[in-house]
C-alpha positions in Angstrom: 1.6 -29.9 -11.6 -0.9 -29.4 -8.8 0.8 -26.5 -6.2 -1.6 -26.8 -3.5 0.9 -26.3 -0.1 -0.3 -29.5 2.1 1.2 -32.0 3.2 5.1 -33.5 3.6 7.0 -33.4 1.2 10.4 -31.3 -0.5 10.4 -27.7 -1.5 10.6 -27.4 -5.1 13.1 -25.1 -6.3 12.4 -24.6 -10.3 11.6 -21.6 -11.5 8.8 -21.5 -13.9 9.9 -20.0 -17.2 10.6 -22.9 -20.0 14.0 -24.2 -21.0 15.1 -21.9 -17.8 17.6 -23.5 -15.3 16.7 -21.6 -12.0 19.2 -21.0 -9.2 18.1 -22.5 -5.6 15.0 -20.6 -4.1 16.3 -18.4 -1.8 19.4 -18.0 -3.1 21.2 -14.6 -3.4 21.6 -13.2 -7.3 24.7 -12.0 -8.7 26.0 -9.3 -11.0 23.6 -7.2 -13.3 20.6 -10.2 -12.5 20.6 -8.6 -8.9 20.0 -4.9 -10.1 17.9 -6.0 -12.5 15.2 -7.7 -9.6 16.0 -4.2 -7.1 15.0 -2.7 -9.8 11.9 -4.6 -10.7 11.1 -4.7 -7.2 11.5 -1.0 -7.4 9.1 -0.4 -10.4 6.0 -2.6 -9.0 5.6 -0.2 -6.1 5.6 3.1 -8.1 2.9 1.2 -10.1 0.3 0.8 -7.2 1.7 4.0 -5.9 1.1 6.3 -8.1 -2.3 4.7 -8.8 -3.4 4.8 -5.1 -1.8 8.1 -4.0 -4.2 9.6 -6.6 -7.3 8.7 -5.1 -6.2 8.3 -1.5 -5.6 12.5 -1.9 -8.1 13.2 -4.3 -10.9 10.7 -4.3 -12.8 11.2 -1.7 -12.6 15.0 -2.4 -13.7 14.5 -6.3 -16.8 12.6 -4.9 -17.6 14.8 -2.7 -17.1 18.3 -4.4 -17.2 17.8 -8.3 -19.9 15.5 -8.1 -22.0 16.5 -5.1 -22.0 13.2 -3.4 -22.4 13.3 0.6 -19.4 12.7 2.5 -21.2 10.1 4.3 -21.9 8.6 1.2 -19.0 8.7 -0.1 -16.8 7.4 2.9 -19.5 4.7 2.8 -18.4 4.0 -0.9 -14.9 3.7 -0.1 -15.4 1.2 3.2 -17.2 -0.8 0.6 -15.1 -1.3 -1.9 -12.0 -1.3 0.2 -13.6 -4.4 2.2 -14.4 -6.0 -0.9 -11.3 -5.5 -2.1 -9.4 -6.5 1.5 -11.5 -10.1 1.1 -10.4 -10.7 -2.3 -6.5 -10.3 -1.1 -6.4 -13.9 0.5 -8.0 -15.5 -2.7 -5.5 -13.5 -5.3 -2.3 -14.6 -2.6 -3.6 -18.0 -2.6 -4.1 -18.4 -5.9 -0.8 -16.8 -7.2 0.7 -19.3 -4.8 -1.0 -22.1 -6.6 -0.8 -20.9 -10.2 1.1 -22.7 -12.5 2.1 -20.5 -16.1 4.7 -20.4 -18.5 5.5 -16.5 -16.6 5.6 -18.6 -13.4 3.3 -17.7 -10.2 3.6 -14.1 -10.1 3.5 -12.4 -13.1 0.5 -13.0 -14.9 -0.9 -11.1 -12.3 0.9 -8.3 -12.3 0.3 -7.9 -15.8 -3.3 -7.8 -15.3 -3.6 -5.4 -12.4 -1.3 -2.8 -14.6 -4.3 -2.8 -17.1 -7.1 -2.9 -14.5 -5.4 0.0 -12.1 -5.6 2.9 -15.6 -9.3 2.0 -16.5 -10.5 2.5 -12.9 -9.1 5.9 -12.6 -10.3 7.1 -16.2 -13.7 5.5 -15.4 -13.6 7.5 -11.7 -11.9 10.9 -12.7 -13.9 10.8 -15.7 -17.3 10.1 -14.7 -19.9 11.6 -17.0 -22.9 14.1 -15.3 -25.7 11.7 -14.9 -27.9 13.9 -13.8 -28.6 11.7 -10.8 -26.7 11.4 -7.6 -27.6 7.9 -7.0 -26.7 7.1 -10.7 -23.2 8.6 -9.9 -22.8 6.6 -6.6 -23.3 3.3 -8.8 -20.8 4.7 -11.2 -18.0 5.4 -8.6 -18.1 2.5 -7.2 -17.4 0.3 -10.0 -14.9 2.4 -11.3 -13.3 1.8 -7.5 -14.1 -1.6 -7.6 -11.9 -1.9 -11.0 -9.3 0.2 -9.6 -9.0 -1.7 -6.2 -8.7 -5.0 -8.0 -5.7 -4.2 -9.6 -4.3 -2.5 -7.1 -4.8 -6.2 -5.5 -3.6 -8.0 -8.3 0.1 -5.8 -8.4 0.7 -5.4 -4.7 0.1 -9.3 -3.6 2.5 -11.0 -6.3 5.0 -8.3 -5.8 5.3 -8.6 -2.2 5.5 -12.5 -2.4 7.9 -12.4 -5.2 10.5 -9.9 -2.9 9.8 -12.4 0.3 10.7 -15.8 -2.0 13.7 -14.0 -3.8 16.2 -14.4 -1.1 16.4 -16.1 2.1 19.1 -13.2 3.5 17.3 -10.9 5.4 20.1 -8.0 5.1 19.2 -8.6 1.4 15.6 -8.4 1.7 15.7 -5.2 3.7 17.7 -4.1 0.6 14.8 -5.1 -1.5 12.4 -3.3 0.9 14.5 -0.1 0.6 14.2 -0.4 -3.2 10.3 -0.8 -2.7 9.8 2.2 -0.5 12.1 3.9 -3.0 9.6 3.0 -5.9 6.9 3.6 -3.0 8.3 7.7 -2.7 8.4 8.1 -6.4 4.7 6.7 -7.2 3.4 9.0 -4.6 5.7 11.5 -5.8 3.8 10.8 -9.4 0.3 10.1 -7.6 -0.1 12.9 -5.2 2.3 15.9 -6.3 1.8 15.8 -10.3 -2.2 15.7 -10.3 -2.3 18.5 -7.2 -0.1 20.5 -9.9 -2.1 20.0 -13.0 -5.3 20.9 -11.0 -3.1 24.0 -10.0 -3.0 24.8 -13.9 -6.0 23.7 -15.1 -8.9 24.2 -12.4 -10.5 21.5 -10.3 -12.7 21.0 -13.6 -14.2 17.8 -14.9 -11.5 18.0 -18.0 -8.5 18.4 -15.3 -9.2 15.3 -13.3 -9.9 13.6 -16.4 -6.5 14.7 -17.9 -4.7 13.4 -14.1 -6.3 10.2 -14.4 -4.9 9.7 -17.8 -1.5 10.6 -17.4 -1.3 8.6 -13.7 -3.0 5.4 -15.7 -0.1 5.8 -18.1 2.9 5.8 -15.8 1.0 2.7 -14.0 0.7 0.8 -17.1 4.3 1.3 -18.5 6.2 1.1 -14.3 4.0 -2.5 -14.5 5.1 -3.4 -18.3 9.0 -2.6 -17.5 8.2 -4.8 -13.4 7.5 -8.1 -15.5 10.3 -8.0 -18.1 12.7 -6.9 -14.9 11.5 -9.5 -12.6 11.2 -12.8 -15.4 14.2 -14.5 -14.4 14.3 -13.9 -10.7 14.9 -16.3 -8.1 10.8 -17.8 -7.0 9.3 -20.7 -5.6 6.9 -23.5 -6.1 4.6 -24.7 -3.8 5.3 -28.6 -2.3 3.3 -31.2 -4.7 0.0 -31.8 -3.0 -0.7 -35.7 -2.5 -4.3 -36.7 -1.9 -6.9 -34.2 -1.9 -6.3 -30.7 -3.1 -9.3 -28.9 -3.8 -11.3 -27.0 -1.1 -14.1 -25.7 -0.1 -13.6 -21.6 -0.8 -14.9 -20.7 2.8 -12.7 -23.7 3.8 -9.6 -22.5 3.0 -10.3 -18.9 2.9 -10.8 -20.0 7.3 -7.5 -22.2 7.0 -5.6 -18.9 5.8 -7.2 -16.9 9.0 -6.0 -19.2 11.4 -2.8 -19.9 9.6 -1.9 -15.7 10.2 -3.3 -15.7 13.6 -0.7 -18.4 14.5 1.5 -16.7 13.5 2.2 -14.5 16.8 5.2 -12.1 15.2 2.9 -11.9 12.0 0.3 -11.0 14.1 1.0 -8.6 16.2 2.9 -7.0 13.0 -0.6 -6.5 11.2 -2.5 -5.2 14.7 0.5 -2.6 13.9 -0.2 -2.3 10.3 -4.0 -1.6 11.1 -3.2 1.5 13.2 -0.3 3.3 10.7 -2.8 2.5 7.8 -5.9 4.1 9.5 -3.6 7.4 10.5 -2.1 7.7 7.2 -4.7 7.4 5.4 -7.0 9.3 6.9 -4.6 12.1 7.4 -3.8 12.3 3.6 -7.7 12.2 2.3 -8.1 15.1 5.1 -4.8 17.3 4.2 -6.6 17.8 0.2 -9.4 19.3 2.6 -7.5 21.1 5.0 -5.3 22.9 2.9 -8.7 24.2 0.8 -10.8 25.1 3.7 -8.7 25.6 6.4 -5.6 27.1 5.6 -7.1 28.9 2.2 -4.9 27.5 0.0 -4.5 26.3 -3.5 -3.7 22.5 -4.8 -0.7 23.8 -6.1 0.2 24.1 -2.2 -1.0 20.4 -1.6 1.2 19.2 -4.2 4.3 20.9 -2.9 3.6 19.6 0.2 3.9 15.7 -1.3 7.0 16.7 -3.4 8.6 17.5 -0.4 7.8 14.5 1.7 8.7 11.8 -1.2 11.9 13.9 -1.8 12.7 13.8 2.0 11.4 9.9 2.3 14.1 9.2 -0.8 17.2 11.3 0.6 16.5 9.5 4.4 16.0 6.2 3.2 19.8 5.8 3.4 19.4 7.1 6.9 17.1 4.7 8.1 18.9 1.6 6.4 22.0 2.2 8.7 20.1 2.9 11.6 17.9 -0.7 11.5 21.5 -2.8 10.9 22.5 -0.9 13.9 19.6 -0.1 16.5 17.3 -3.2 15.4 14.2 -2.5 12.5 11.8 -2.5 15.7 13.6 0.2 17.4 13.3 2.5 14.1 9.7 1.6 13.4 8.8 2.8 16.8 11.0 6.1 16.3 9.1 6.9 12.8 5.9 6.0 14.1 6.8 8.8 16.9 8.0 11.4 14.5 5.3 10.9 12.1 2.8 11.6 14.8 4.4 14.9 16.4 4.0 16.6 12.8 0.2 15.7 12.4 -0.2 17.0 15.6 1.7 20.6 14.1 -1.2 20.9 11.9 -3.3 22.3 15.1 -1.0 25.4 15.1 -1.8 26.0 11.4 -3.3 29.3 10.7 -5.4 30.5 7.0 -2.6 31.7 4.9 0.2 29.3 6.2 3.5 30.0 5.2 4.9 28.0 2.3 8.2 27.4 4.5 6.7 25.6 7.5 3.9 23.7 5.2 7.1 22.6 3.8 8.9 21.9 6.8 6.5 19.6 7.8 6.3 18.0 4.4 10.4 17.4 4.9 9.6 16.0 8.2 6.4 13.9 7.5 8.6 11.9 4.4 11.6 11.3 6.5 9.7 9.6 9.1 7.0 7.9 6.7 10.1 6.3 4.8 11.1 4.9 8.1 7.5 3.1 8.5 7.7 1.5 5.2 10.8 0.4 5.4 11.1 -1.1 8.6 7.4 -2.4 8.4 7.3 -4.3 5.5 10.9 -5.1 6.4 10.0 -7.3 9.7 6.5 -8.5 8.2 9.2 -10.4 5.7 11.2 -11.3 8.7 7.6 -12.9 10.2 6.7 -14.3 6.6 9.8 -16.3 6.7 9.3 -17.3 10.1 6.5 -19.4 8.7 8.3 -21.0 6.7 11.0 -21.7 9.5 8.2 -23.6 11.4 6.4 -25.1 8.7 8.2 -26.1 6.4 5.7 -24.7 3.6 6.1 -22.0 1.2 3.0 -19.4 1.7 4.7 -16.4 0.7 1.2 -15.2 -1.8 -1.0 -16.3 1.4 0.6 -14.0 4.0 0.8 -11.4 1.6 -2.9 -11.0 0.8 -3.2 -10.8 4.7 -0.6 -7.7 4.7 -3.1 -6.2 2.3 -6.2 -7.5 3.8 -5.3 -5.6 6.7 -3.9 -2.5 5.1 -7.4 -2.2 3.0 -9.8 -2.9 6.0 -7.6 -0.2 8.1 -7.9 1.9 4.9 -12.2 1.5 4.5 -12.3 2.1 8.0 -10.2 5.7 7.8 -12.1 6.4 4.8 -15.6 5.4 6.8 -14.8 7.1 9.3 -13.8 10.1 8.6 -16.9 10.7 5.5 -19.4 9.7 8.5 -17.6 12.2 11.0 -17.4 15.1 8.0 -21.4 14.5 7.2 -21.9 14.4 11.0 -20.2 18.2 11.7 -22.3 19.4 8.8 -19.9 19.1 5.7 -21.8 20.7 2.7 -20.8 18.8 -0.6 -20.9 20.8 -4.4 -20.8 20.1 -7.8 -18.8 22.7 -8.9 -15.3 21.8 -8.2 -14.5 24.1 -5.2 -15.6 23.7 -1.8 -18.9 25.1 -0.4 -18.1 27.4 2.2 -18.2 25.4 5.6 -19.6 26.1 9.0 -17.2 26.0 12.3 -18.4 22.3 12.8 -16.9 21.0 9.5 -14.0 22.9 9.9 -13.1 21.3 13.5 -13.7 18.0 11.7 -11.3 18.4 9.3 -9.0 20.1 11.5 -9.5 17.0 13.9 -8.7 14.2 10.9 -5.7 15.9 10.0 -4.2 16.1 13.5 -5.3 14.7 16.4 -6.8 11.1 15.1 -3.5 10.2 12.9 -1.7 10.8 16.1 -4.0 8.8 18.3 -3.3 6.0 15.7 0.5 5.9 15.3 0.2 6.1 19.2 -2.0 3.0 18.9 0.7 1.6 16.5 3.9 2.2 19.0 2.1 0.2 22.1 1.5 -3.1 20.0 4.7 -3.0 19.0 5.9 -3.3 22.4 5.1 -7.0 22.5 6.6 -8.4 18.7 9.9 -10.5 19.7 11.3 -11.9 17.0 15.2 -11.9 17.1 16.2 -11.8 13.4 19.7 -13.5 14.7 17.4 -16.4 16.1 15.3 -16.4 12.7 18.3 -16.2 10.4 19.9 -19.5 12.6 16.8 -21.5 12.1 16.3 -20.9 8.9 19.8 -21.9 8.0 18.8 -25.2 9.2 15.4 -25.5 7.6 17.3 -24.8 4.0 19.9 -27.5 5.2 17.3 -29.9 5.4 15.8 -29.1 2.5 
């Protein structure tokens, strides 16, 4: 069956696992086959989690002092392979919509980013002393290049495969509360239990090897239990293409821009997305720097800091549920965005020696409202995903997800970028030993600067474009009641 998405024709409902008899697309699961698909939907996040977290904390650190790379060089490394890896988002969405396998659309490629996601953190944790910096920059960044692609190939499918599962959007908010659960625990394991075992072991060579190995192993096993969850769950096929199907790559790769651009709630959603990504990310690659040099404090410090922020982002999950069926998912997102913000901006009354209580206080704080962000933004980027649909007709679901990550990645290179350029601009001085050099005043305002100020500029950034998304999810659940009746 060709499952390119053009032109008139019926949705097709089957789901893609032989001798199966699938329940309508969209349809809401029953009994123990809808805990099994929370559940699933739970366990792909905590796979691409824990394998991000990791480097997002830790990476750009490693690089810069356990192997001596520059920061500039380094932030330069990371922009590259993150817009390399934002580019090929589209192509694995498109092509996951199109595939056709006895595992159906999805699932082959989870499968494959679980394996790819372990070998690029042993290959970057583990890098051997080449005895040439320019030989480790090469190094790095294929071992980030292997690690980005399947981060690409587990985040894409899983976010289609939670937007095609049911056409109730009270449901799929309950889907997105079980992602940003799996989301808390895979930073939990990403961030917390590697900042511990470097407390125990050292910031040596062996100790980030021995992270990388145990992270890889929770990624590949979370991914393994994802696809035996999520086999039966309610998916899509594309419409049967008639005529001409295949494309120019460039082609279609510019059909796919202007098909998100249209797409007004969708994009003002990701102008959104650009700004959270670029604050949170740069404020958690600077807090693995800040807690070293400024405040003179140990990784076991940095990784009580994350425990308390995915334990907070679990307990006020709840929390934010009732408050978006009551005040509106918009209303909350704005409120967390807010919150989120005011804490980064605490960090500029941090002094050396900072008590554990209020590093933990704003640890508390920081999870509660970075639970609300997740939750509420993937939550209305599903509401504008299914707005598509509403007004075409066309199931896309894989396309508009390797968008979400396109921009989450190129808001991610540009953090990174960024903030390695401004470090090697203020006179960051890198080593190969494992702790940091000691820094001038410069470097230290720098880091002070990513950790605060800039993270709060961007959630600030965040709030004002979501002043102008509309989209009434009353209106959107109306018209899509009508589209399926049609169908």
């Amino acid at each position: 069956m060709t499952s390119e998405p053009t032109g008139a024709g019926t949705i097709s409902r089957a789901i893609d696992i032989p001798q199966t008899i699938a329940p309508p697309a969209g349809s809401k699961p029953s009994g123990s086959r809808t805990w099994r698909i929370r559940f699933g939907s739970l366990m792909i996040p905590l796979a691409h989690a824990a394998g991000q977290n990791v480097v997002t904390v830790l990476g750009l650190r490693f690089m810069t002092d356990s192997l001596a790379i520059s920061a500039g060089a380094a932030g330069l490394i990371f922009a590259l392979v993150k817009i390399y890896d934002g580019f090929l988002d589209p192509a694995v969405g498109a092509w996951s919509d199109r595939a056709v396998t006895p595992w159906g659309r999805r699932l082959p490629f989870l499968f494959a980013g679980g394996i790819a996601m372990p070998l690029g953190l042993a290959l970057l944790f583990g890098a051997p002393d080449m005895g040439s910096i320019l030989l480790a920059q090469v190094f790095v960044t294929l071992a980030l290049a292997i690690h980005a692609t399947g981060y690409t190939l587990l985040t894409i499918p899983g976010f289609a495969m939670v937007v095609e599962s049911s056409s109730d959007p009270h449901e799929r908010t309950r889907l997105m509360a079980w992602r940003t659960y799996g989301n808390a625990i895979g930073t939990l394991i990403g961030s917390t239990l590697p900042a511990w075992l470097l407390g125990l072991t050292g910031p040596t060579r062996g100790g980030h090897l021995l992270l990388a190995m145990v992270v890889g192993l929770v990624v590949l096993l979370a991914t393994v239990v994802a696809v035996r969850l999520l086999r039966d769950a309610p998916r899509t096929q594309a419409r049967a293409a008639t005529g001409i199907v295949r494309r120019n790559p460039l082609v279609a790769l510019g059909r796919q821009v202007r098909l998100a651009w249209d797409n007004r709630p969708f994009r003002i959603l990701a102008i959104a997305h650009v700004f959270l990504l670029f604050g949170t990310a740069i404020g958690s690659a600077a807090l693995a720097y800040f807690t070293r040099v400024v405040l003179g404090l140990g990784d076991e410090v940095l990784g009580t800091y994350f425990m308390m922020a995915t334990v907070m982002m679990v307990l006020g999950m709840t929390v934010w549920v009732w408050l978006s069926s009551r005040v509106g998912k918009k209303a909350c997102y704005m409120a967390s965005l807010a919150l989120f913000g005011l804490v980064q901006l605490s960090w500029l009354a941090a002094a050396p020696g900072e008590s554990m209580v209020l590093v933990s206080a704003r640890g508390l704080v920081s999870g509660f409202a970075g639970g609300g962000m997740i939750l509420c933004a993937y939550a209305l980027l599903s509401d504008a995903v299914r707005y598509d649909y509403v007004q075409s007709g066309e199931r896309r679901e894989g396309a508009f997800a390797g968008f979400t990550t396109l921009f989450d990645k190129l808001s991610s290179a540009a953090a990174l970028a960024a903030m390695g350029a401004f470090l090697g601009a203020m006179d960051y001085v890198p080593s190969s030993s494992g702790q940091a050099a000691v820094q001038g005043e410069r470097a230290i305002l720098a880091i002070m600067l990513c950790e605060s100020a800039i993270p709060a500029a961007a959630m600030l950034c965040a709030m004002v474009a979501l002043c102008f998304y509309r989209l009434d999810p009353a209106q959107l659940q109306a018209l899509e009641n009508g589209q399926d009746s049609q169908a």
